[in-house]
C-alpha positions, -999 to +999 in steps of 0.1 A: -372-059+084-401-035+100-394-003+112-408+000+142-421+039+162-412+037+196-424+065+214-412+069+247-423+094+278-404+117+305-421+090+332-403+059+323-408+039+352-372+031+361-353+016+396-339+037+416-315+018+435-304+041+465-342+048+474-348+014+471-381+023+456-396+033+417-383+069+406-413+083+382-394+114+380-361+097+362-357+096+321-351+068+303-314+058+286-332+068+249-340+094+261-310+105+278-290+099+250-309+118+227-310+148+245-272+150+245-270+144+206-295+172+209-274+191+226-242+181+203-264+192+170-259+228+182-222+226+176-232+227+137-222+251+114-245+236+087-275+262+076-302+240+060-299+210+087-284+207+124-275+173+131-256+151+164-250+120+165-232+103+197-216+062+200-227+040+228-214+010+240-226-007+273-239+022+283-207+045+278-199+072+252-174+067+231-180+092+209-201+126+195-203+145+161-222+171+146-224+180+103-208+211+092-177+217+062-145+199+067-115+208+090-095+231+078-124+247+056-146+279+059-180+273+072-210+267+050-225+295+042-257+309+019-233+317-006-215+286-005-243+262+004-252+242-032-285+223-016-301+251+005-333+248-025-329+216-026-356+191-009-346+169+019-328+139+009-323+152-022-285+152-039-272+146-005-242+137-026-233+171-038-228+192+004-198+199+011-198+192+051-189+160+070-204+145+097-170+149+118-134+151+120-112+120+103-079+108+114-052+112+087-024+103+073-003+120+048-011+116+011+023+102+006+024+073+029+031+042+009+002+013+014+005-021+004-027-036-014-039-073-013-020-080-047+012-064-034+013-032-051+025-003-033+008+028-034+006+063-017-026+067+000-037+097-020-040+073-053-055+042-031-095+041-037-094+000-032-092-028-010-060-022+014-040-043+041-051-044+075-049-066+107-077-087+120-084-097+155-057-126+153-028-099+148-024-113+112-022-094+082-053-098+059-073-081+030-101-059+041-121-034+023-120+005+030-135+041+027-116+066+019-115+108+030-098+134+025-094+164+049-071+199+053-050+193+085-033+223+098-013+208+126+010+174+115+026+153+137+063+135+124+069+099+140+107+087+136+115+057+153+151+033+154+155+019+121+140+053+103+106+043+102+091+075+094+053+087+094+030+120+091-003+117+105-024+145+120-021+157+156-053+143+165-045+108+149-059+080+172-019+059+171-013+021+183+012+019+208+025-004+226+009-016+264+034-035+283+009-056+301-021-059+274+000-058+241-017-027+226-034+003+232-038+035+217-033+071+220-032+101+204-006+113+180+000+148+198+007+130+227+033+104+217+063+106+231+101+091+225+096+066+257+065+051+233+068+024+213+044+018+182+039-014+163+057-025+134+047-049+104+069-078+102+055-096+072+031-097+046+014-132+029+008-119-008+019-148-029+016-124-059+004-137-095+019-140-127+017-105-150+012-099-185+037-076-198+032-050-224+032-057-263+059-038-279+061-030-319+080-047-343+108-030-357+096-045-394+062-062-408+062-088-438+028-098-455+013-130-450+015-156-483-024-144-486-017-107-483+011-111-505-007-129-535-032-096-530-003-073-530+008-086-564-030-088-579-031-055-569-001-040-591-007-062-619-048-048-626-027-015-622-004-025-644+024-008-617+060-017-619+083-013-591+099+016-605+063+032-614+057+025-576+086+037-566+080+068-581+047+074-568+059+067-529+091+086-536+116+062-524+137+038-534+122+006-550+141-012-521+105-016-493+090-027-525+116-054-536+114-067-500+077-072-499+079-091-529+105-113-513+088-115-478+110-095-460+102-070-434+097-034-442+096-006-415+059+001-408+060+040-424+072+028-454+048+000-461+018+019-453+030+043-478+029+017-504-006+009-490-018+045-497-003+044-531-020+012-542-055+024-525-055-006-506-050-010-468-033-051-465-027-042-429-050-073-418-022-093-431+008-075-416+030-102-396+061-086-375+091-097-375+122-090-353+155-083-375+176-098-349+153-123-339+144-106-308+117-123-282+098-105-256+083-126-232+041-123-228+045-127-190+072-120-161+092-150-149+120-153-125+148-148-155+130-116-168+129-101-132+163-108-121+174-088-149+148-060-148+161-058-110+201-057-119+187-030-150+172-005-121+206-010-102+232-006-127+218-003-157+206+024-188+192+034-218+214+040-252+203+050-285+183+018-296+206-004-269+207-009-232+238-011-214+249-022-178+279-013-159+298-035-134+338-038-121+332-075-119+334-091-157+326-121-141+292-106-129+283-094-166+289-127-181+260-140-155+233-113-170+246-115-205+241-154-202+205-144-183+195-120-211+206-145-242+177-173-224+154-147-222+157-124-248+173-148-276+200-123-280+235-117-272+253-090-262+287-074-257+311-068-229+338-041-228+364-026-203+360+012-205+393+030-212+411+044-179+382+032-159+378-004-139+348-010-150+333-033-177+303-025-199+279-051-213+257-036-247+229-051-259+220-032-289+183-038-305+159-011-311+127-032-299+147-045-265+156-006-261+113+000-266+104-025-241+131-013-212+123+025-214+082+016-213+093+010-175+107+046-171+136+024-158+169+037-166+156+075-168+157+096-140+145+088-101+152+048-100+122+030-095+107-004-091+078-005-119+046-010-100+038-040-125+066-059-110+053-052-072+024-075-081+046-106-096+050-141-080+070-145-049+097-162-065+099-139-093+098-108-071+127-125-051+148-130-083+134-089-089+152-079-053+186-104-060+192-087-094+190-053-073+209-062-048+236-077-073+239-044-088+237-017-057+239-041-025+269-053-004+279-074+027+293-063+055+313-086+084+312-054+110+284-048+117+271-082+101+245-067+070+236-063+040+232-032+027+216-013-005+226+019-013+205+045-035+209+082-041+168+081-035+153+067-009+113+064-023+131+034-039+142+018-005+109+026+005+097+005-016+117-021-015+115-022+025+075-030+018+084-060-006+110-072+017+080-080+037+069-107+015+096-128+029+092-117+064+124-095+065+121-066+088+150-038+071+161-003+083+169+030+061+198+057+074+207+088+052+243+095+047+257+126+043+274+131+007+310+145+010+309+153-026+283+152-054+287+126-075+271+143-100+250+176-111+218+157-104+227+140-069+214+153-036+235+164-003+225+128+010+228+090-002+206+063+015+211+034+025+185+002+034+200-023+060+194-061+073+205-074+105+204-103+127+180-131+121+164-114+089+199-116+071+196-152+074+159-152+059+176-130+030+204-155+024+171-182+019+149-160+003+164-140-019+206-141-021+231-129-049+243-142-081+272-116-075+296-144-068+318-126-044+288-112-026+273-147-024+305-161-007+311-131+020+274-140+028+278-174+033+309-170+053+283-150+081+275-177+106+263-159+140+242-125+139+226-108+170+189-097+169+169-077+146+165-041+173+131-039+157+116-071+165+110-069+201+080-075+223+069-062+258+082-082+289+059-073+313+034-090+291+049-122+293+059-117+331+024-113+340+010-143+324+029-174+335+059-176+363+095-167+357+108-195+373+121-213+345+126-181+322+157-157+335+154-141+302+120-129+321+137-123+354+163-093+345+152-060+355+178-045+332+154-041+300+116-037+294+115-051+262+126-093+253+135-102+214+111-120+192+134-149+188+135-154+228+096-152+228+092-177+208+119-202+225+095-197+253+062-206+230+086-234+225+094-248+262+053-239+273+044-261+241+065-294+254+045-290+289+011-290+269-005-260+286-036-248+269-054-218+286-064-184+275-037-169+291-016-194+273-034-182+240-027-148+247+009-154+248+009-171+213-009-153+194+011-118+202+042-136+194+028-159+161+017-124+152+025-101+123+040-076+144+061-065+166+070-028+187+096-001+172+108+023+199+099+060+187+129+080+181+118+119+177+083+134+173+080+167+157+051+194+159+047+209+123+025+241+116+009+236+079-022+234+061-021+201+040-046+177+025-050+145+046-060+111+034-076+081+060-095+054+057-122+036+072-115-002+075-143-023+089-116-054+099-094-047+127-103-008+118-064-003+114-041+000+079-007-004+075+014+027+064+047+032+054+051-006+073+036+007+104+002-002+121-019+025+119-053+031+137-085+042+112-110+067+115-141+044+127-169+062+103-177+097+096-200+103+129-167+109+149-164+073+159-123+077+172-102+052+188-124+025+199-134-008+183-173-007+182-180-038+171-208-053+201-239-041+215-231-003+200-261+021+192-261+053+176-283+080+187-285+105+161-311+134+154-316+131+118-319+094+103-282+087+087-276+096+047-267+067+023-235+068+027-231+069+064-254+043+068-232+017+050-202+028+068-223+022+100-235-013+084-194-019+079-185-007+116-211-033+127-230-005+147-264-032+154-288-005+165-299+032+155-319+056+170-331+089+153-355+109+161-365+123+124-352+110+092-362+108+053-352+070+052-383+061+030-374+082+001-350+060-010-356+026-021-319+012-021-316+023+015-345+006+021-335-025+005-299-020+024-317-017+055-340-051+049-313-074+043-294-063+069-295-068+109-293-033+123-325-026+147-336+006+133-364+032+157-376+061+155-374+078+187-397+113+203-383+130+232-418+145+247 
């Protein structure tokens, strides 16, 4: 692609449509648009370059932004200026300025990536979860910044949805005639309603799991022929041996009769004999042990029951339960899967029964999950795993800290920590299940280590059905209350705006549509609807329209308090070229569109950016990402750089250099 100089004049010979006649006085659009990134540039607090840069879309602003440090930091001075010798173009990588302000979010918002692991977004420098123009969830790639915020906004809504973003955070909400729109964070308020996530299609993919030692190692039939060469030219005996390692002659006796010896002791003998045999060290397992090489449905079930109710002895682990008959199911589980067996006992004075599986390399492979110590958590390896296996993962959980309830109709999960529900609140979303988190005020501590609160994650309505298919319990009485639930209400959190269905086709035939009473109709009734307008084969855009906000992957979430907080904290957000959203903390959030102070507004069209100073390297491939298709600048150093040249050839972005005379 050429680069092509387009000089342009005051004169420009444009219509002037009240006079009816040419107006030789009247500047050109370039022209016009130039002058005010001009004017924007002054705005800079950068001292070796002042640059503006302003957004237009058919002809209308949607944006300006000018370089200088980051929000929240001091202005760039001599002193801390680190390119003022430096030649144009050159390092741009090391300023310190931005070329605007970035929506945020707080570092600790949990993201879910393409392969289902959550994350908080101050770890996240990969592909993340976003939603494309069809209102479905879908992979996308993204840029990430960091910024200091000084003035946060908290967003709780029903169901204890909960997210920090800064005050000038572009937010979806919901529109009750168009479906969505947006708005700043400072001004939502608890009459908004913001959309919610209401499943995620990540089938997941089988994981390797980690190797653990052998408790013991025998030589092979060739190391051991060496092993025996090697004491006879030294004319050892095993006592000599013996009393050169300073130990017993027992290791010794067992490696001559291919047994296993504890790895210390046999690379003693190794040292003794000058001769490392390692390259023929088999382990073995005393009890015969087997770790599996890669996660299955068995092996997650129990890791999920271990998280619940389980924990870490010396060389064993142990799980507690008041239901024998619910130990017998995991001690039966962990015999198929681990090849060993353990054993149940009732604890004295106590209801409760105890299954202990003692083996030293079982008790290794636990505890390299940090499972069983501490803060429960669900190992990010096991975020990633098969559907299936993740819903085997979530049933072993549930077995161990969940419950049903006949009033109100749920099931529950309870947790002294809620990161954990957190958590599993984002996998539930593999399966589609929308769930809600309420803190409960402890009336006593339970122990030293427990806070003033427990947690607890909730399903309702339809979604407790979709658990009962999904996912279930082994817990046999569980399992029956469940299926002894036969009619739920609705799910609060998956409603949709009326007024966008009353709009688009007549209410005749709809009285759901027809009552006054509420603004908002459930997602189950929307899609009876879908249902009746299908039979009568209508196909039209408005039609379309209809379908694709309720075969969508969200829904709305009334807000429930917003709080103004006064602090200075880092900031993460991210620019994401598809949809230019991310989902947080399982809510739709709006991105930052790139660096130039693009806020708010899709920009993908006929968008130009007028900017004074040709865009750095990086910019311009966040501007190639936005699908910005023209730029204007009116000076740049472009041609320095052979990679942006090469960026710039392959792609389709007009690029001119523009003079205002």
């Amino acid at each position: 692609m050429k680069f092509k100089s387009k000089q342009k004049t005051e004169k420009s010979m444009s219509p002037d449509k009240d006079k009816g006649k040419i107006n030789q006085n009247r500047i050109s659009k370039d022209q016009y648009f130039m002058e005010i990134a001009e004017i924007v540039s002054k705005r800079s607090t950068c001292i070796k370059r002042k640059v503006g840069a302003i957004l237009i879309k058919d002809n209308h602003i949607l944006s300006t932004g000018y370089n200088g440090a980051p929000s929240g930091f001091t202005h760039c001075t001599a002193q801390t200026c680190v390119r003022q010798n430096l030649k144009p173009g050159e390092n741009p990588e090391l300023c310190r300025g931005v070329h605007a302000e970035a929506n945020c979010v707080s570092g600790n918002s949990l993201l879910i990536l393409p392969d289902g692991q959550i994350e908080e977004a101050c770890n996240i420098n990969s592909d993340i979860l976003s939603i494309n123009e069809n209102l479905k969830v879908t992979a996308s790639n993204a840029f990430r910044f960091n910024s200091i915020k000084e003035t946060l906004i908290i967003i709780k809504t029903v169901g204890n949805f909960e997210l920090t973003v800064s005050s000038d955070h572009t937010m979806f909400v919901m529109d009750e005639k168009e479906g969505l729109d947006t708005k700043k964070a400072i001004n939502l308020t608890i009459d908004d309603y913001i959309p919610l996530i209401t499943g995620v299609n990540i089938e997941g993919k089988l994981q390797s799991l980690p190797k653990i030692e052998y408790d013991s190692y025998e030589l092979s039939d060739e190391g051991l022929n060496k092993f025996i060469n090697i004491m006879n030219k030294k004319i050892l005996s095993q006592n000599k041996l013996a009393q050169m390692i300073k130990m017993s002659r027992m290791p010794i006796q067992r490696i001559l009769k291919g047994e296993g010896v504890r790895k210390a002791n046999i690379y003693k003998i190794f040292n003794a004999i000058e001769c490392d045999l390692s390259e023929y060290l088999i382990g073995i397992e005393r009890k015969k042990v087997v770790i599996p090489d890669t996660t299955s449905p068995i092996l997650c079930q129990i890791i999920g029951y271990f998280i619940g109710d389980g924990s870490l002895g010396k060389n064993y682990i142990m799980f507690y339960d008041k239901n024998r008959e619910m130990l017998e199911i995991y001690k039966e589980l962990i015999q198929k899967i681990f090849g060993i067996n353990g054993k149940i006992f009732k604890n004295k004075n106590e209801n409760q029964y105890r299954l202990i599986v003692s083996s030293k390399r079982l008790f290794k492979f636990f505890k390299v999950f940090n499972t069983g110590i501490g803060e429960k958590q669900i190992p990010k390896l096991f975020h990633k795993v098969k559907r299936k296996s993740l819903a085997s993962l979530l049933r072993g959980l549930f077995d161990a800290e969940g419950m049903v309830r006949e009033r109100p109709k749920q099931i529950a999960l309870t947790s002294g920590f809620r990161r954990i529900l957190e958590v599993v609140r984002l996998l539930l979303l593999r399966f589609q299940i929308v769930s809600s988190i309420y803190a409960l005020k402890r009336t006593s501590k339970i122990s030293s280590g427990s806070g003033d609160y427990s947690y607890i994650l909730t399903i309702s309505g339809e979604d407790l059905f979709k658990f009962k298919r999904e996912i279930n319990f082994s817990h046999p009485k569980k399992k029956k209350k469940l299926e002894n639930i036969k009619n739920v209400g609705f799910n609060k959190k998956r409603v949709l705006p009326k007024e966008f269905f009353r709009s688009r086709i007549p209410t005749t035939n709809f009285p759901t549509l027809r009552d006054k009473r509420w603004k908002m109709i459930t997602q189950k009734k929307a899609k009876e609807i879908i249902s009746k307008l299908n039979k009568k084969k209508i196909s039209n855009k408005v039609f379309s329209e209809i379908k694709k906000l309720v075969n969508s992957d969200i829904t709305f979430v009334k807000i429930r308090e917003v709080k103004k907080v006064k602090t200075k904290e880092e900031m993460i957000d991210f620019h994401v070229p598809i949809g230019n959203s991310f989902i947080a903390n399982g809510i739709l959030v709006h991105n930052c569109i790139i660096q130039a102070a693009l806020h708010g507004t899709s920009i993908e069209g006929d968008t130009t950016l007028y900017c004074t100073t040709f865009p750095c390297m990086s910019c311009l491939k966040l501007l190639m990402n936005a699908k910005v298709n023209r730029i204007v600048y009116k000076e740049g150093y472009f041609m320095e750089n052979k990679v942006k040249q090469d960026l710039v050839d392959e792609s389709k972005m007009k690029i001119e250099q523009f003079s205002v005379k």
